[in-house]
C-alpha positions, 0 to 999 in steps of 0.5 A, a space after each residue: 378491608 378499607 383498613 388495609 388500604 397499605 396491604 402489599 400482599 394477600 393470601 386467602 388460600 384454602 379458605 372455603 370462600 366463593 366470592 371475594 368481597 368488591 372492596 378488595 377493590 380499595 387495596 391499591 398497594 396490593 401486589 400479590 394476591 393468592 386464592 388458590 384452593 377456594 370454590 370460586 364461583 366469580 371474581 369481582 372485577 380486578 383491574 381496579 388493582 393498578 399496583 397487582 403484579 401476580 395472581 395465583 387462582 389455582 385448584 379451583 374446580 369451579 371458576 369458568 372465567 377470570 374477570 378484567 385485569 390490570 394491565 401491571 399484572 407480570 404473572 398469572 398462575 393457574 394450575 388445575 383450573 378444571 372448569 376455565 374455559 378460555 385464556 383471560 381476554 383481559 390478558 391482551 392488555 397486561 403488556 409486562 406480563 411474563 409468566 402464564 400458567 393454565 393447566 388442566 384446563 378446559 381450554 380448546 383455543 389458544 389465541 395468537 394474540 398470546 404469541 405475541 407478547 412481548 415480555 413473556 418468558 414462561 408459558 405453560 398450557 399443560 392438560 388442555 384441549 388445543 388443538 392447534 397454535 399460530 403459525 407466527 410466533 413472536 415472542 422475543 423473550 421466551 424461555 420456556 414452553 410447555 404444550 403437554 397434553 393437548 392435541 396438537 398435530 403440528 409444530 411452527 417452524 417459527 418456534 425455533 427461531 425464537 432467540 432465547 427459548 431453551 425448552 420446548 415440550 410437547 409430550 402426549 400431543 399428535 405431533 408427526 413431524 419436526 419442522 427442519 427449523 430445529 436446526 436454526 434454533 441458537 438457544 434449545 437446550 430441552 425438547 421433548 416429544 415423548 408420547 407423539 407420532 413422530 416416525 423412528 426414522 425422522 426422529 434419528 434423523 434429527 438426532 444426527 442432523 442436531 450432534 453437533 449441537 447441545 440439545 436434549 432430545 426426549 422421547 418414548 423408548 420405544 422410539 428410541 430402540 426403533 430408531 434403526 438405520 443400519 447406514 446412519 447410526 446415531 453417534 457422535 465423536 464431538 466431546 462437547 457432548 460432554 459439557 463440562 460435567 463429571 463422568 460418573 464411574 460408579 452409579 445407583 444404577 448403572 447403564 443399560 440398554 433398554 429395560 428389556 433382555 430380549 431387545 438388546 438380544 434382537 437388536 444386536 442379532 438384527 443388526 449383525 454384520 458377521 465379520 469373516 474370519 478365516 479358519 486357516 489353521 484352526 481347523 474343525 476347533 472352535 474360535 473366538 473373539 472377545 472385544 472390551 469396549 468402554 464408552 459414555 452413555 450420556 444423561 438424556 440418552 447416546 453415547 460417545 468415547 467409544 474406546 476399544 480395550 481388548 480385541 484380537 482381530 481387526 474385523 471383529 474390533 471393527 464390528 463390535 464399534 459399527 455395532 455399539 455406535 448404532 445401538 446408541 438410541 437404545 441406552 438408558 442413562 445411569 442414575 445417582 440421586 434420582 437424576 440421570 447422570 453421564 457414566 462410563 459403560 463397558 460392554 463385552 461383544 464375544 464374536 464364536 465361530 464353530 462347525 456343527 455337522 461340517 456347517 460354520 456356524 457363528 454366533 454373537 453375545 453381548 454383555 454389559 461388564 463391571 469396569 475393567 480391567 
């Protein structure tokens, strides 16, 4: 080892080891050290190593503590650390650290101290047990924070004043509410609530309150198609929804509404405001009314351009648009080549009307079409 005092870079992973040597101690170019995949039972003290900058301690079912660190370590990364028991104390010193990774964890406190780093920019505490984070968060150069997986119930509204955080994920967390913060965050792009407690209602509220903004909001389908407001539908006319991305007219899978037949069939027969139609002239005939409308299901959920193609009468266009608008939290992307994509949809409304036994009847289907003409 004292032969590799020169040595930049180490990687033992995979090897069996249970204790590393304390003459690692003598590498003091060392730059990058990797011991994933080894049974670890203790580390020897590392902040020795005045040049480290990374650290990989990932898939050790055994390790319970990180020893002291030197304050020139920039990342550290440990995914699967089944047996870790807390964030590394010595982590507090590391004032140039940027990337923190611990998931999979023990881990049932996350210290404010952590929030406060100043250089940090990837932060992900995936699969552990916390159950609450600071309420100042002062972390100027973060980008990315992932909290899946644990039990948060509550989100700080001084996440989204953060300058440069992009995206926020909390899935699988007992979150019930979105602090009105969302609406001051200037750089997030991706947020995530799959999986928590938020409230139909809250969450299509944000939706509306956020369309003029470019944020991704992810959640359950579920949510989405219960997300119902016959007088607030979640649809916007802002083009800048599109980005400058192409629309796709032709996908592996098309666009659809939910993954269920009967909930399309229930949402829309719920939400029905049959329009009049007056049957001067047609007397006991039965009468129709088809309306074509085309439309953008967008890559991460809703829609825009809605375009009306056919239609006869005024109120059944009409209907057919209130309809389709309010039904936009209920469409799922198309996807090509695995990703989710923006593609035009075209979707058929076929308005009858007709008398059965001297009694009006009237009747709504709805059809996802092929592109038309």
């Amino acid at each position: 080892m004292l032969s590799l005092t020169s040595l930049e870079a180490l990687d033992v992973s995979g090897n069996n080891l249970q204790m590393l040597p304390r003459e690692i101690a003598a590498l003091q170019e060392l730059k990058q050290l990797k011991l994933d995949s080894n049974p670890f039972t203790q580390l020897p003290p590392l902040d020795s190593l005045k040049a480290l900058e990374m650290l990989s301690i990932s898939n050790d079912t055994v390790l319970s503590e990180i020893p002291s660190l030197p304050p020139s370590l920039k990342h550290l990364y440990a995914y699967n650390a089944n047996n870790l028991r807390s964030i590394p104390k010595a982590l507090r010193n590391c004032e140039q650290l940027k990337t923190l990774i611990v998931t999979n964890a023990h881990i049932d406190f996350a210290p404010s101290w952590i929030f406060e780093l100043k250089k940090l920019n990837w932060l992900t505490l995936d699969g552990n047990r916390i159950t609450s984070i600071p309420p100042v968060i002062n972390i100027p150069e973060l980008e990315y924070l992932n909290l899946d997986n644990n039990k948060i119930d509550s989100i700080p509204f001084s996440l989204f004043t953060l300058p440069k955080l992009k995206t926020l994920s909390i899935n699988n967390n007992p979150v019930k509410h979105i602090p009105k913060a969302i609406l001051q965050a200037g750089a997030l792009k991706y947020f995530n609530i799959e999986k928590t407690r938020i409230a139909s209602e809250e969450y299509t509220g944000i939706r509306i309150e956020t369309a003029n903004k470019s944020i991704i909001i992810t959640a359950d389908d579920k949510l989405k198609l219960l997300a119902y407001d016959r007088n607030r539908p979640c649809y916007s006319d802002d083009d800048s929804l599109l980005f400058n991305y192409e629309i796709f007219t032709k996908t592996e899978v098309p666009p659809r509404f939910n993954e269920n037949t009967n909930d399309k069939i229930d949402f829309f027969n719920r939400s029905l405001l049959f329009p009049y139609i007056d049957s001067t002239g047609y007397k006991d005939q039965p009468f129709s009314d088809t309306v074509i409308v085309k439309f953008v299901v967008l890559p991460y959920g809703g829609i825009t351009k809605v375009t009306t193609l056919v239609a006869k009468l005024k109120q059944t266009k009409q209907e057919a648009l209130r309809l389709l608008k309010l039904s936009c939290t209920g469409w799922k992307p198309a996807v090509t080549g695995s990703r989710s994509v923006k593609a035009w949809c075209y979707t058929r409304f076929i308005f009858t009307q007709f008398y059965s036994g001297g009694i009006i009847q009237k009747k709504l289907s709805v059809q996802v079409i092929p592109q038309y003409p």
